[in-house]
C-alpha beads as a LAMMPS data file, in Angstrom:
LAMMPS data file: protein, C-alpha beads

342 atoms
341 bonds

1 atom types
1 bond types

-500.0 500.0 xlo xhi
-500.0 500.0 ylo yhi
-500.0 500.0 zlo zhi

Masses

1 110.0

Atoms # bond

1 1 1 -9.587 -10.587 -14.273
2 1 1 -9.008 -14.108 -12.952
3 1 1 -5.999 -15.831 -11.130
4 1 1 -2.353 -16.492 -12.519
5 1 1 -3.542 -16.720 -16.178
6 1 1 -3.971 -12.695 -16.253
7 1 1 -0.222 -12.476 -15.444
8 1 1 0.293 -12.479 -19.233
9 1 1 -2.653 -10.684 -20.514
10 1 1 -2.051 -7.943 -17.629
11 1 1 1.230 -7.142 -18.991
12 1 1 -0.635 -6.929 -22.561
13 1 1 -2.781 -4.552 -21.527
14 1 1 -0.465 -2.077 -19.585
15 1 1 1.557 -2.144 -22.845
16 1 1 4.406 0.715 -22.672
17 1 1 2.487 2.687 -20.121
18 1 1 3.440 0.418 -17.757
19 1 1 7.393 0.845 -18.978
20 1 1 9.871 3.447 -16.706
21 1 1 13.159 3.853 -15.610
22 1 1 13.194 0.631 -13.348
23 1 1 12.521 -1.710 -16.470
24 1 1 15.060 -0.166 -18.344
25 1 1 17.307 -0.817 -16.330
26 1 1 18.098 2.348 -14.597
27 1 1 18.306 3.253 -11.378
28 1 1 15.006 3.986 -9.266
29 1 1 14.484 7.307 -7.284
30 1 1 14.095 6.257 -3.598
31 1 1 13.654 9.988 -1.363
32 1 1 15.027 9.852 2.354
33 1 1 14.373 12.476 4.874
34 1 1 16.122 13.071 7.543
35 1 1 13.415 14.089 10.875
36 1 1 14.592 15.673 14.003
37 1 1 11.723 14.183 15.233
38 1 1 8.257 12.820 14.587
39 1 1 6.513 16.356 15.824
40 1 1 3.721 17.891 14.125
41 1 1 6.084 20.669 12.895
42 1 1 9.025 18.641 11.600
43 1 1 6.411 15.969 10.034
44 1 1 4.876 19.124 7.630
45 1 1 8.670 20.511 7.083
46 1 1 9.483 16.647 6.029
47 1 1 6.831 15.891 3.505
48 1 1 6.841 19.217 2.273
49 1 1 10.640 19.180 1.191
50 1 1 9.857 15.676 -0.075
51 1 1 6.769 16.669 -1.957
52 1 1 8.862 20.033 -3.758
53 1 1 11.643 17.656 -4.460
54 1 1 9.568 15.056 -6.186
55 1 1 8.241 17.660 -8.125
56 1 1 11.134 19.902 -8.744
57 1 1 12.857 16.121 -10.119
58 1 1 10.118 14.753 -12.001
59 1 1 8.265 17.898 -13.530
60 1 1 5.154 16.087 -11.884
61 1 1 2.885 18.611 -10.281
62 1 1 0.602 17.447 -7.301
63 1 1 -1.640 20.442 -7.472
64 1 1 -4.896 19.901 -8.424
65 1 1 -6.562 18.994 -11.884
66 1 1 -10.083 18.121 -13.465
67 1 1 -11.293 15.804 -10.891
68 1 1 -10.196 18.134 -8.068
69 1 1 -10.057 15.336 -5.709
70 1 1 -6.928 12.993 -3.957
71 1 1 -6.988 10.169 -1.651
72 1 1 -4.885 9.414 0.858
73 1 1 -4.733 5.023 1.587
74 1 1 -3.942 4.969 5.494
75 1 1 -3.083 1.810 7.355
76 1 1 -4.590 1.081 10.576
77 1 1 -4.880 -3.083 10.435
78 1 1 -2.383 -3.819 12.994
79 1 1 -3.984 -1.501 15.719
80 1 1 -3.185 1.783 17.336
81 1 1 0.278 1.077 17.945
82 1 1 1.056 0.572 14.385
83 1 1 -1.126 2.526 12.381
84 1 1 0.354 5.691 10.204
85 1 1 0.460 8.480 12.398
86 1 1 -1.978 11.645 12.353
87 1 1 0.832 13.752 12.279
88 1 1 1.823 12.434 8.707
89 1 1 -1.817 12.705 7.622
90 1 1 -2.055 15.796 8.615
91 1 1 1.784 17.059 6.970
92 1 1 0.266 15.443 3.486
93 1 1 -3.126 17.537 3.691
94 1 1 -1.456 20.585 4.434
95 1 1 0.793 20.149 1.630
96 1 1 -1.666 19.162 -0.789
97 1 1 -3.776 22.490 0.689
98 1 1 -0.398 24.324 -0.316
99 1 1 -1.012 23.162 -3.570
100 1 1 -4.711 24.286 -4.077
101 1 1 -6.932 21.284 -2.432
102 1 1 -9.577 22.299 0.092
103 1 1 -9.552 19.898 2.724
104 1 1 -12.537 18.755 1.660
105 1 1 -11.280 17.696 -1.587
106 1 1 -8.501 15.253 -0.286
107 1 1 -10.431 12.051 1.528
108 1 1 -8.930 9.256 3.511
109 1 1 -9.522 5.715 2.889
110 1 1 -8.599 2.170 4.892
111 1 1 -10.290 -1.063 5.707
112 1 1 -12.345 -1.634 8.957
113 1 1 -14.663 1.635 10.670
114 1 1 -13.389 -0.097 14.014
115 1 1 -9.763 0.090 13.267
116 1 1 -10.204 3.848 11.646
117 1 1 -11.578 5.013 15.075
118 1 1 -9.003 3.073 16.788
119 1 1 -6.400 4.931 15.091
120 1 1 -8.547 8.180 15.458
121 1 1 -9.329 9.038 11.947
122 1 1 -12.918 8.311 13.031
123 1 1 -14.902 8.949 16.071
124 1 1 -15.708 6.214 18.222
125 1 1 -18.705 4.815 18.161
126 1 1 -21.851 6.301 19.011
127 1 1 -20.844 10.123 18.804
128 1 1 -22.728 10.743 16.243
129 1 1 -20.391 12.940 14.373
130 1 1 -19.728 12.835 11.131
131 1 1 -17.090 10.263 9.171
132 1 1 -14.658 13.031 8.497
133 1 1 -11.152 13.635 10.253
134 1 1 -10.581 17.596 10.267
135 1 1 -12.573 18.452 7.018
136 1 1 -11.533 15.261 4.975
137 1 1 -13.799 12.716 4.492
138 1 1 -12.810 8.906 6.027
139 1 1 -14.104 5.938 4.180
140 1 1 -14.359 2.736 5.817
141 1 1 -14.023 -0.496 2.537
142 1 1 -15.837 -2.667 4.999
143 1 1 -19.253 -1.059 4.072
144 1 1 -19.545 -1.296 0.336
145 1 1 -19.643 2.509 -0.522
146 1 1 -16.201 2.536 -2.220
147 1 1 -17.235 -0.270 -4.477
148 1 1 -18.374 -0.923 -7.956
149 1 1 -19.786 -3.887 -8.612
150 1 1 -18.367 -3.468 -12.037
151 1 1 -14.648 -3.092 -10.853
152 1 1 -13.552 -6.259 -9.294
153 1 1 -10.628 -8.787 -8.979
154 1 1 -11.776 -12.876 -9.647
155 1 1 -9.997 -15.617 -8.198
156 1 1 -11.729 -19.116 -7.652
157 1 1 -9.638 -19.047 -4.101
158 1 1 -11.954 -20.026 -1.901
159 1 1 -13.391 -17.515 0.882
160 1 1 -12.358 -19.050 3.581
161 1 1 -9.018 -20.688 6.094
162 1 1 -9.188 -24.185 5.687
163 1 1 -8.547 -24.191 1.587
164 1 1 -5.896 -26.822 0.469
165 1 1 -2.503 -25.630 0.539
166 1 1 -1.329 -25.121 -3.205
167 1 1 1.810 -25.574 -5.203
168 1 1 3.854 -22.425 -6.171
169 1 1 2.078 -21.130 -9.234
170 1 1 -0.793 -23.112 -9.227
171 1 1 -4.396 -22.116 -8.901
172 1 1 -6.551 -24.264 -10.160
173 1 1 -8.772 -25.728 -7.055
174 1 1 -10.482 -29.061 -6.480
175 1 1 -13.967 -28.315 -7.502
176 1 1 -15.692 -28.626 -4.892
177 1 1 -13.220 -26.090 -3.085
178 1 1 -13.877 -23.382 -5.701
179 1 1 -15.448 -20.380 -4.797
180 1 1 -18.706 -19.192 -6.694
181 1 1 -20.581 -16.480 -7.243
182 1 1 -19.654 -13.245 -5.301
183 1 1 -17.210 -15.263 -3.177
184 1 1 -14.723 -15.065 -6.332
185 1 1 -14.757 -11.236 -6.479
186 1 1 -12.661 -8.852 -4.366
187 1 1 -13.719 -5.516 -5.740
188 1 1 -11.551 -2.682 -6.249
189 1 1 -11.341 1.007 -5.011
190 1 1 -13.692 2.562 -7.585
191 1 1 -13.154 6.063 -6.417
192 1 1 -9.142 5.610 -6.461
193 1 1 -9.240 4.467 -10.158
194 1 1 -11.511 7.201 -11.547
195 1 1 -12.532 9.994 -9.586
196 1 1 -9.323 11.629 -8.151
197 1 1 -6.366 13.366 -10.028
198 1 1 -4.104 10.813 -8.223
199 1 1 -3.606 8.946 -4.632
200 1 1 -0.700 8.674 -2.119
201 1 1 0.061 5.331 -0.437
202 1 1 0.930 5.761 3.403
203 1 1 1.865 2.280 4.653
204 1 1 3.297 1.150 7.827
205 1 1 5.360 -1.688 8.134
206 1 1 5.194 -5.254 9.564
207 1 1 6.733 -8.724 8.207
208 1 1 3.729 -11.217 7.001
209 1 1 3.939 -15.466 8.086
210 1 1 2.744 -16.048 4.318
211 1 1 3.367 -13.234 2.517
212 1 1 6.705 -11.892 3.493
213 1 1 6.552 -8.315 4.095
214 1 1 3.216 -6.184 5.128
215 1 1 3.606 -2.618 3.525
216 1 1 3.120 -0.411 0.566
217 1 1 2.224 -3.601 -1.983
218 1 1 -0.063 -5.027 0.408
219 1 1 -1.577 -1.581 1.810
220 1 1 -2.634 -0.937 -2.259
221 1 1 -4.419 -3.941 -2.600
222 1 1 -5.453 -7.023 -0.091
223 1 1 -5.941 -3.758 2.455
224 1 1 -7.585 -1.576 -0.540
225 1 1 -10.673 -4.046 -1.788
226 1 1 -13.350 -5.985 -0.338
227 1 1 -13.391 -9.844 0.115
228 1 1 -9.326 -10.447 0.169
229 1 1 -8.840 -12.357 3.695
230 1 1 -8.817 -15.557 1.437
231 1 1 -5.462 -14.457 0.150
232 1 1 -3.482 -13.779 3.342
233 1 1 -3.395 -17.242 3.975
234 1 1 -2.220 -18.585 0.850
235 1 1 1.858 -18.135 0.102
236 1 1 1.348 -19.208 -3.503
237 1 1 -2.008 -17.429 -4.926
238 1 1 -1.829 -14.699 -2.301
239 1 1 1.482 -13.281 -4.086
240 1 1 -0.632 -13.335 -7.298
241 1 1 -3.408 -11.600 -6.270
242 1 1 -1.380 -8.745 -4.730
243 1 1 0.581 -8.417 -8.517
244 1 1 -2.568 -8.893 -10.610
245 1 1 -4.601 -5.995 -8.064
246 1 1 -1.714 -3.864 -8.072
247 1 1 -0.748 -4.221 -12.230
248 1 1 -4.108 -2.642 -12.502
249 1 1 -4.110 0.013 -15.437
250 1 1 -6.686 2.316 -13.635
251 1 1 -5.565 1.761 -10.083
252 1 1 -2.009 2.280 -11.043
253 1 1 -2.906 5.495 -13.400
254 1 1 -3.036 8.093 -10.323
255 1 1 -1.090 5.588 -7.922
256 1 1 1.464 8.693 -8.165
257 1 1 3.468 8.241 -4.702
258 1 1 4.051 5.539 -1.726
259 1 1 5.202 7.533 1.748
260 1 1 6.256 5.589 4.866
261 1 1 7.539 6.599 8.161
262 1 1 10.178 4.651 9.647
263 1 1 9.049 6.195 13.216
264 1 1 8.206 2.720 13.759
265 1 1 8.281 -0.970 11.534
266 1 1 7.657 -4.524 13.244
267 1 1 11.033 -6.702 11.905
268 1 1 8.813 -10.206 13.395
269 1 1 5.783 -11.407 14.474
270 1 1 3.249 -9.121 12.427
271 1 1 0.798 -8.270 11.284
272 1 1 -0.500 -8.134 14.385
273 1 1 1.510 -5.510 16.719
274 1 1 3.488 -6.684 19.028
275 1 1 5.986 -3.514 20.738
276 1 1 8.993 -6.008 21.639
277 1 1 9.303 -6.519 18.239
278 1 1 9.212 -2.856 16.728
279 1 1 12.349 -0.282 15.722
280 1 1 12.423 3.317 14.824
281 1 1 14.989 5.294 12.781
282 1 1 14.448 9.006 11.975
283 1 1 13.714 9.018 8.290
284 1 1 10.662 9.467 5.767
285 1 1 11.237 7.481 2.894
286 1 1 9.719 7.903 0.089
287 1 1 8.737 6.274 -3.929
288 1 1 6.607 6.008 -7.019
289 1 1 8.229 2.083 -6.804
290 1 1 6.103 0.573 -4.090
291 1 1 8.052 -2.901 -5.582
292 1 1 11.676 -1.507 -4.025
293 1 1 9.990 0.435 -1.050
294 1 1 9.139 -3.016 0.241
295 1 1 12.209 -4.420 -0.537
296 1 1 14.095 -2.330 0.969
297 1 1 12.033 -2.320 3.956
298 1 1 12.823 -6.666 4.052
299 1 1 16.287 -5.969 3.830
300 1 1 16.154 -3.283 6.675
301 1 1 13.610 -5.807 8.598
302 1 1 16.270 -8.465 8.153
303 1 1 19.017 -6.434 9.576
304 1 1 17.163 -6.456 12.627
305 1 1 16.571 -9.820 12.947
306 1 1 19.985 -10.877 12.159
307 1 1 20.682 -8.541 15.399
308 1 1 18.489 -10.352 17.982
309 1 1 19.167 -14.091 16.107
310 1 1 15.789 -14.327 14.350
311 1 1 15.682 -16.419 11.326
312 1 1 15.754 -13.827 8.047
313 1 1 12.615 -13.324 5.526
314 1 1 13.986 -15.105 2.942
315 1 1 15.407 -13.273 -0.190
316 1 1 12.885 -14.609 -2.525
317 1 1 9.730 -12.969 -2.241
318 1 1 7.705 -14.204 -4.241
319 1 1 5.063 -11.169 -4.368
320 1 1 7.534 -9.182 -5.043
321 1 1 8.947 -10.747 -7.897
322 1 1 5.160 -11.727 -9.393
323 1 1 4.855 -7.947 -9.093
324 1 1 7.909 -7.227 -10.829
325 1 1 7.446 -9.388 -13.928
326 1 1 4.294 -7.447 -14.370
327 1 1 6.206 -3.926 -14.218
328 1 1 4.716 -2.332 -10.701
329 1 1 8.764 -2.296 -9.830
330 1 1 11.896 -3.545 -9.182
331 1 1 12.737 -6.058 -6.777
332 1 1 16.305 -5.753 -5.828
333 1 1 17.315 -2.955 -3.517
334 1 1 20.226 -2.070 -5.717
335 1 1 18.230 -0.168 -8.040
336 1 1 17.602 2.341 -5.180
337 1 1 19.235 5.527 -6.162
338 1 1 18.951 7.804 -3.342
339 1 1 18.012 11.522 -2.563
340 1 1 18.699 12.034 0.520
341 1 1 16.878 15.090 1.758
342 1 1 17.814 17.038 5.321

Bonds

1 1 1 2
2 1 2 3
3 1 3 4
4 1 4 5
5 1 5 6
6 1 6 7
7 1 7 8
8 1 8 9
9 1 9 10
10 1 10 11
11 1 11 12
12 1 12 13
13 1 13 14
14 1 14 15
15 1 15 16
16 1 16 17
17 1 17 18
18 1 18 19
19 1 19 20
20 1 20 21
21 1 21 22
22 1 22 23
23 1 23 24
24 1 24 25
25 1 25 26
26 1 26 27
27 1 27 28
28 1 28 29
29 1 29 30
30 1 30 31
31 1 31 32
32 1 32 33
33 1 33 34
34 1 34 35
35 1 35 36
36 1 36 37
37 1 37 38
38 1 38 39
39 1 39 40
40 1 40 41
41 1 41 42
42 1 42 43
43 1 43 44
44 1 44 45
45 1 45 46
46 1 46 47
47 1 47 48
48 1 48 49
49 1 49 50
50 1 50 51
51 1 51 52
52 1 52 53
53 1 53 54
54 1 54 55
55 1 55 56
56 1 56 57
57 1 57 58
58 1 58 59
59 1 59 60
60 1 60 61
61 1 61 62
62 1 62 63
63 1 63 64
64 1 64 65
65 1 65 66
66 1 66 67
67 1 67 68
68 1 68 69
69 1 69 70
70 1 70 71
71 1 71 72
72 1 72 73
73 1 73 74
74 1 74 75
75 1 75 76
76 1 76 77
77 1 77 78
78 1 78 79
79 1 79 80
80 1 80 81
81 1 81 82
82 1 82 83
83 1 83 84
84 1 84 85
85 1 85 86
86 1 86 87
87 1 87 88
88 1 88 89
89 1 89 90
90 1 90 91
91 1 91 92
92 1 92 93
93 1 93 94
94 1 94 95
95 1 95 96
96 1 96 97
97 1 97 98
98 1 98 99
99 1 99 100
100 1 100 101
101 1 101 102
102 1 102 103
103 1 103 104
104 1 104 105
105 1 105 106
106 1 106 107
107 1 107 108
108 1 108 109
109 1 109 110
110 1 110 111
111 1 111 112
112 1 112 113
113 1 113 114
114 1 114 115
115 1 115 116
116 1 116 117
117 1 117 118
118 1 118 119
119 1 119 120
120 1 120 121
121 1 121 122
122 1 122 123
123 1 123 124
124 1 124 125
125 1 125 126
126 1 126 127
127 1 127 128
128 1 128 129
129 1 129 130
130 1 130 131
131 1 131 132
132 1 132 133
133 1 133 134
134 1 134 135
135 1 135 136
136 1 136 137
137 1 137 138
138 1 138 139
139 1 139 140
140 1 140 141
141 1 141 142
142 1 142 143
143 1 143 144
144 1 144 145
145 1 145 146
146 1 146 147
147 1 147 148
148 1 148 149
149 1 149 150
150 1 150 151
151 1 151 152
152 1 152 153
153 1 153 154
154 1 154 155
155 1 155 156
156 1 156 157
157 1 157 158
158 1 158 159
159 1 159 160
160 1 160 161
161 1 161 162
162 1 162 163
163 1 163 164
164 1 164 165
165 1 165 166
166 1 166 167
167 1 167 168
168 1 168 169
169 1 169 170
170 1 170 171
171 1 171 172
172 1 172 173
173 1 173 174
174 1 174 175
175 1 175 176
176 1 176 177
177 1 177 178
178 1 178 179
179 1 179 180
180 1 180 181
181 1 181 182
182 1 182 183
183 1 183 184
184 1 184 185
185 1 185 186
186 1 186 187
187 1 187 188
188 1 188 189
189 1 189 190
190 1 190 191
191 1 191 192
192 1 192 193
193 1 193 194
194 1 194 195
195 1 195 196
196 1 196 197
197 1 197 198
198 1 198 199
199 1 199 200
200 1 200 201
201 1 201 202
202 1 202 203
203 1 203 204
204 1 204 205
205 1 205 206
206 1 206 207
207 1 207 208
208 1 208 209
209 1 209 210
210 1 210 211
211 1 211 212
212 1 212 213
213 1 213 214
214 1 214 215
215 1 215 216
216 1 216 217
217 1 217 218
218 1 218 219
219 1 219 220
220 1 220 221
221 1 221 222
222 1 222 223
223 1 223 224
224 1 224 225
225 1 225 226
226 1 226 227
227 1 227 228
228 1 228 229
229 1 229 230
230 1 230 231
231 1 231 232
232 1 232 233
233 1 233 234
234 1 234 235
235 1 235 236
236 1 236 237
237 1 237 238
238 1 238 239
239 1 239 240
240 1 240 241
241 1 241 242
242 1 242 243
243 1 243 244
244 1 244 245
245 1 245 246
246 1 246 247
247 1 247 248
248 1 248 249
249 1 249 250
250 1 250 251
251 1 251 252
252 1 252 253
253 1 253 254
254 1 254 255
255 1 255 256
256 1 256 257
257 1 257 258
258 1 258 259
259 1 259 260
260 1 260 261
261 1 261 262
262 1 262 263
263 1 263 264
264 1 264 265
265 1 265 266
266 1 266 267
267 1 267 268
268 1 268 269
269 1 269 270
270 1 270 271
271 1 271 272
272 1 272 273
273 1 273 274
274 1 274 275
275 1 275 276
276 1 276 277
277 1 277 278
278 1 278 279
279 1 279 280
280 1 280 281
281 1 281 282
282 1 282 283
283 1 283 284
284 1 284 285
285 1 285 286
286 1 286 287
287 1 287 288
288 1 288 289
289 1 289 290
290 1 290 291
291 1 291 292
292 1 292 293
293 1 293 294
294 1 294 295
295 1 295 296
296 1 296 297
297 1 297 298
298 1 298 299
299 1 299 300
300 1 300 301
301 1 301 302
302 1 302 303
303 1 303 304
304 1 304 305
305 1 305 306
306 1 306 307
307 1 307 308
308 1 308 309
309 1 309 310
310 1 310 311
311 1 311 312
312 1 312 313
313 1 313 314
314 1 314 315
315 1 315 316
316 1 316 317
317 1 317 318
318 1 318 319
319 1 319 320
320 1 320 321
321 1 321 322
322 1 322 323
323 1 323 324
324 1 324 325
325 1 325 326
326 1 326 327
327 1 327 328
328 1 328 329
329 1 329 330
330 1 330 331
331 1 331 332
332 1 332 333
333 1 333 334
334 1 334 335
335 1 335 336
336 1 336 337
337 1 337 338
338 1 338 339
339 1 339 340
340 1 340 341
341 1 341 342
């Protein structure tokens, strides 16, 4: 697949598969549950209510079937203080064990080793013990095994910061800016896109300087493939590469559920954590649409910043409209219709 000029043929190939509720025009089931806190206990009662709800609603089991295997995408890229919490990991295993998945069946998946011990899905280094957090295995993108070099995202965007600063919707480089070889290819999350009966996204959320908002779009794809740093920095081909990675047939075939916390978001300043910045509100939300899960997390980012005087994300976002247009979601948070769980 290469740059912008897959917009078109992506939306070919995903064909009426790629059609639901949100394109037609209907409203789009967004879950919220109520926590009395962010305990062990009242994370497991939270995602289990949303998890039987989901299912009760949408006839959509998430037991187990041939493949007999689930991932879990984890966020840990803005450090410790920002990272989705254990306790929610653990809630989502022990649901999916309620369901008939050994532990050992459902594996966890993020970018960087050093970030996944950080967060403590991984031991730190030089332990010696094994890259498994309580019976699941953890695998870190940054060292290849996840990859195909079959399954892979092209872009000519150049691997590294100093690229010229393109127009909206363009892509084609100066020449001798290109990138060749391997440096076009960002591959994919083999494992997620054919050896699982489906995958949950868990992002956290921060706002991004180029990109607009850091959560469940971006935690699916720049943060779920190898050799995407190129497209942080870049507000107009970034935005397509997040669409293109995320209109994906096979990634989006078992990408069955997106799950965020709200026990803590960064409204300014992100990625990188910063704790003056940061809000809480008691909730679990929860969608299939990781389009209007982000967009209502700008709009609830924005509300904060209107609060302390901070200039708002602007209303266009662009990667969530490119995503749109290739029917990953809707865009406008009116099309959230809400189940609001206690």
């Amino acid at each position: 697949m290469t740059g912008f000029g897959a917009l078109a043929l992506l939306v070919v190939a995903f064909g009426q598969a790629a059609l639901s509720a949100a394109e037609a025009g209907g409203g789009v089931r967004v879950w919220a549950r109520e926590m009395p806190s962010f305990s062990e206990e009242d994370y497991r009662n939270g995602v289990e209510s949303l998890f039987a709800d989901f299912e009760e609603r949408t006839q959509r089991s998430l037991a187990p079937g041939s493949e007999r295997r689930v991932g879990l995408k984890v966020y840990t890229n803005s450090g410790p203080g920002l990272s989705t919490p254990l306790p929610l990991v653990r809630a989502v295993v022990a649901s999916l064990e309620n369901r008939g998945f050994r532990r050992d069946e459902i594996f966890i998946v993020d970018q960087s080793r050093f970030r996944l011990a950080q967060a403590g899905f991984l031991p730190r280094a030089g332990t010696g013990e094994a890259g498994t957090f309580e019976g699941s295995r953890v695998y870190a993108l940054e060292t290849g095994e996840f990859f195909d070099s079959d399954w892979h995202y092209e872009s000519p965007l150049p691997p590294r910061d100093d690229f010229r600063r393109l127009p909206r919707f363009r892509v084609d480089i100066d020449e001798e800016a290109e990138a060749v070889g391997e440096d076009r290819l960002s591959y994919l999350p083999y494992p997620l896109m054919h050896e699982v009966d489906f995958w949950i996204n868990l992002p956290m959320y921060t706002d991004h300087p180029n990109l607009g908002v850091n959560g469940a779009l971006l935690n699916a794809t720049l943060w779920n493939a190898g050799n995407t740093s190129r497209f942080f920095n870049s507000r107009s081909t970034g935005p397509v590469a997040v669409a293109e990675i995320a209109a994906v047939p096979e990634l989006r075939r078992g990408w069955v559920l997106n799950l965020c916390t709200l026990q803590s978001f960064q409204y300014i300043g992100g990625p990188g954590f910063r704790s003056l910045y940061t809000s809480s509100r008691r909730e679990l939300w929860m969608s299939a649409d990781p389009v209007l899960l982000d967009a209502l997390m700008v709009r609830e980012m924005n509300a904060h910043r209107r609060d302390r005087g901070f200039r708002e994300i602007p209303e266009y976002v662009s990667l969530l409209e490119f995503a749109e247009q290739l029917g990953v979601g809707r865009s406008d948070p009116g099309a959230a219709e809400w189940v609001r769980l206690r």
